[in-house]
N, C-alpha and C positions, 0 to 999 in steps of 0.2 A: 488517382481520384482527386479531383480538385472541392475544395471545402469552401464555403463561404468565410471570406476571411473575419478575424476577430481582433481588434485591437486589442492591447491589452490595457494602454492608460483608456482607465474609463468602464474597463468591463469590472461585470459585476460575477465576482468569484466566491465561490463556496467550499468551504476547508473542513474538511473532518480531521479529528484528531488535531485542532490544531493549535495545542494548549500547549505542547512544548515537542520539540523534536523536529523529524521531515516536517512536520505540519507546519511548526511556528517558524522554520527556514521557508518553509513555500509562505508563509502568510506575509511576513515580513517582505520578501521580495517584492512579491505580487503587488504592496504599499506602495515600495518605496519606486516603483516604475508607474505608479499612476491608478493601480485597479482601487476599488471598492472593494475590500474583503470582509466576508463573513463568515464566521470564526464558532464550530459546534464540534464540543467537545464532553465528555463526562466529567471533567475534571477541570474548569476553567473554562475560556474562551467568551465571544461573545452571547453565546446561547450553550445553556445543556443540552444536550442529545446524547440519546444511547441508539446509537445507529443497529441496533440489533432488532430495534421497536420497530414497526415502522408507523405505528403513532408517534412518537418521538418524531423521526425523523421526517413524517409528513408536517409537523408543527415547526421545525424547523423549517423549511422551503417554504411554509406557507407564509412563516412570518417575512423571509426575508424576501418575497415578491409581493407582498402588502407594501414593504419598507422602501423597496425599489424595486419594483415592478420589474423584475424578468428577472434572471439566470444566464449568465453568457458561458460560465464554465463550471463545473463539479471534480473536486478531485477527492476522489475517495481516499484517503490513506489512512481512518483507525485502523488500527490494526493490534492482534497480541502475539507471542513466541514467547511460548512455554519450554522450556528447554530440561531433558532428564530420559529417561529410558523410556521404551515405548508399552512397556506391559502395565511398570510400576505408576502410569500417569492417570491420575482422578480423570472417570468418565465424563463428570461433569467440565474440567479444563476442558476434555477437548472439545466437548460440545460448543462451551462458550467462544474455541479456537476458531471452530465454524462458523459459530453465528456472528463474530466481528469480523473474521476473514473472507468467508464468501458471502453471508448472508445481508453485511453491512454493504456491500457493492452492490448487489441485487436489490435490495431495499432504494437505495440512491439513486441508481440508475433507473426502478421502476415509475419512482415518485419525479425525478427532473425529465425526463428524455419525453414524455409526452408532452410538455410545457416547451421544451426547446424544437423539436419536432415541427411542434403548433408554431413557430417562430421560422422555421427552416433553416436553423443555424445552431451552433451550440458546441462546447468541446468539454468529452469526459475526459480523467486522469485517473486512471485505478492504480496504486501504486501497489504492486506485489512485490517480488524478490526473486532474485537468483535463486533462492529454495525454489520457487517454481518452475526452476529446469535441471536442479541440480540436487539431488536426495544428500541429505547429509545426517548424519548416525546421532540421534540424542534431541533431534526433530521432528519426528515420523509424520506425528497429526498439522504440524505447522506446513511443514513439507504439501501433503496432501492437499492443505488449506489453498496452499499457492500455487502451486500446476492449477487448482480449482479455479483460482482466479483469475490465474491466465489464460487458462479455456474457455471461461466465461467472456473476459473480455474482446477477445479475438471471436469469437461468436457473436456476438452484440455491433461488435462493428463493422461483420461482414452483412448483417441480417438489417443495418440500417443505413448502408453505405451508401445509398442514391437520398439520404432523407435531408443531408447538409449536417448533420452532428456528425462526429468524428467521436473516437473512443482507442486512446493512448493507453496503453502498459507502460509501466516503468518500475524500470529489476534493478533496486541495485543490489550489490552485492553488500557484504557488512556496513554498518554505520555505523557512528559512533554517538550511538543515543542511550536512553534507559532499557530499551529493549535488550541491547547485548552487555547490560553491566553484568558485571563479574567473571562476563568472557573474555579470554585473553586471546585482546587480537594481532593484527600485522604478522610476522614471521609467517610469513607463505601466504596469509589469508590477504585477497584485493580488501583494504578498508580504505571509506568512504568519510569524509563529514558530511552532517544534513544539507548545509549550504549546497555541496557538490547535487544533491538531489535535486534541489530547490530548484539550481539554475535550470534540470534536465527538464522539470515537471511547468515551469515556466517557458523553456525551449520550446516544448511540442504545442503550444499555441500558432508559433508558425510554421513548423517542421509536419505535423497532423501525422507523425509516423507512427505507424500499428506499437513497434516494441524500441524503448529506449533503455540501453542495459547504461548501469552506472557505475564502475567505470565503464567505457564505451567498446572497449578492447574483448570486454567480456560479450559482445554478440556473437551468436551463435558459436558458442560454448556448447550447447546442445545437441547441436551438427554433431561437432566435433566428439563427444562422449559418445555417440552412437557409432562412428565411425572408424576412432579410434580402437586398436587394439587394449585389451583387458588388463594387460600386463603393465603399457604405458598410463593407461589411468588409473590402476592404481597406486604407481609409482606417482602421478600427482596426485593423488589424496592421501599419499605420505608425507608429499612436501610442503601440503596448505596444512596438513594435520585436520584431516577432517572430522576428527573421534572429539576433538578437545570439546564440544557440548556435552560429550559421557564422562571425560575423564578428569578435565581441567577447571571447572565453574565455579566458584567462589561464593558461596551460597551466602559466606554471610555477608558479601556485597551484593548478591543479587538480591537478597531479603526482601526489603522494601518493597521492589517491583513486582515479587513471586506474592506476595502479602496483598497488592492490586488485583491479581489475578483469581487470586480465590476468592477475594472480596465482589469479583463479578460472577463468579463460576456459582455462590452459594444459593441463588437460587434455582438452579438447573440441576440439583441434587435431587 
């Protein structure tokens, strides 16, 4: 499928989450090659937005097409990973796990894709995770979250393929942001810097490809768990250590961020 193409010096880019982390590597990028970004985040950024709202986040897109009249790209990537057992996890976590994981993409894409549609041009970036094709033990509701939004996304862009918007996934694998403090990475697990995301989620403005895994070696990964015999996979999820979100977390370095968490979780009790 060929896309209307999108420069990027110049285009006008929209960043969720992008107060620090994937988001402030994609925002930073995005600057430093020429785009306009605009920056909506619950905690910093150009504008507040709780992408869970979608008041919020219709006030956001509205302000910044008041400011600059269009929208050239949306990259969805708030996102939260609550990490710990699956029984012993506050209902309300996983709620709020949904409502920033799938329901903030849903929300974005509902409120921009009619405005770029109306334009016949436009490029989403949902940024999920290799938990969305890959279960890993001490993630269950996270997990869940992101097959969700990979299924979403991959649906959204086959249902508006003829429309000129395009709609990108991108999985990386670990990163090394607040999300996975107090996990202990490397030793088997593929880890990631933001930057390394940044460039992928910057890439697919002219690549327009459905799914970009991060690192790149990890595509279809998924294939392969399916096809693979049982014995050999689980011999690699001995040698990434796949348990270490049950066994290994460092709570009182995660503290902090686990302390965000229920601070957004508290009213969904």
């Amino acid at each position: 499928m060929a896309y209307p193409r999108i420069g990027v010096e110049g285009a006008v880019v929209v960043v969720t989450g992008g107060a620090r982390g994937i988001g402030r590597s994609t925002a930073e990028l995005f600057a430093a090659v020429g785009a306009t970004v605009c920056v909506g985040d619950l905690d910093g950024g150009d504008y507040t937005v709780d992408v869970t709202s979608r008041d919020s986040f219709a006030e956001f897109v509205a302000a910044v097409v008041e400011r600059h009249g269009r929208i050239d790209m949306l990259v969805n990537n708030a996102g939260l990973m609550p990490l710990g057992d699956f029984l012993s996890e506050d209902d309300a976590i996983s709620r709020t796990t949904f409502d920033v994981n799938v329901w903030g993409l849903i929300n974005g894409m509902r409120l921009v894709l009619p405005h770029m549609i109306g334009r016949g041009r436009g490029h989403i970036v949902n940024v999920a995770s290799m938990a969305g094709k890959l279960v890993i033990p001490g993630m269950a509701v996270y997990n869940a979250s992101k097959f969700a939004a990979v299924g979403l996304s991959a649906a959204v862009r086959e249902e508006y393929r003829d429309s000129g918007v395009s709609v990108t996934t991108v999985l990386p694998s670990a990163v090394r942001t607040r999300l996975t403090s107090g996990v202990p990475l490397g030793r088997g697990l593929p880890t990631v810097e933001p930057e390394a995301v940044a460039r992928a989620i910057v890439g697919s403005v002219a690549s327009r490809r459905a799914e970009i895994t991060v690192p790149r070696y990890l595509a279809g990964w998924d294939l392969l768990s399916a096809a693979a015999p049982n014995a050999l996979m689980s011999l690699a999820r001995k040698v990434i250590r796949d348990r270490r979100a049950l066994t290994s977390v460092e709570h009182d370095v995660r503290g902090a961020y686990e302390q965000t968490i229920e601070a957004q979780a508290k009213d969904r009790r």
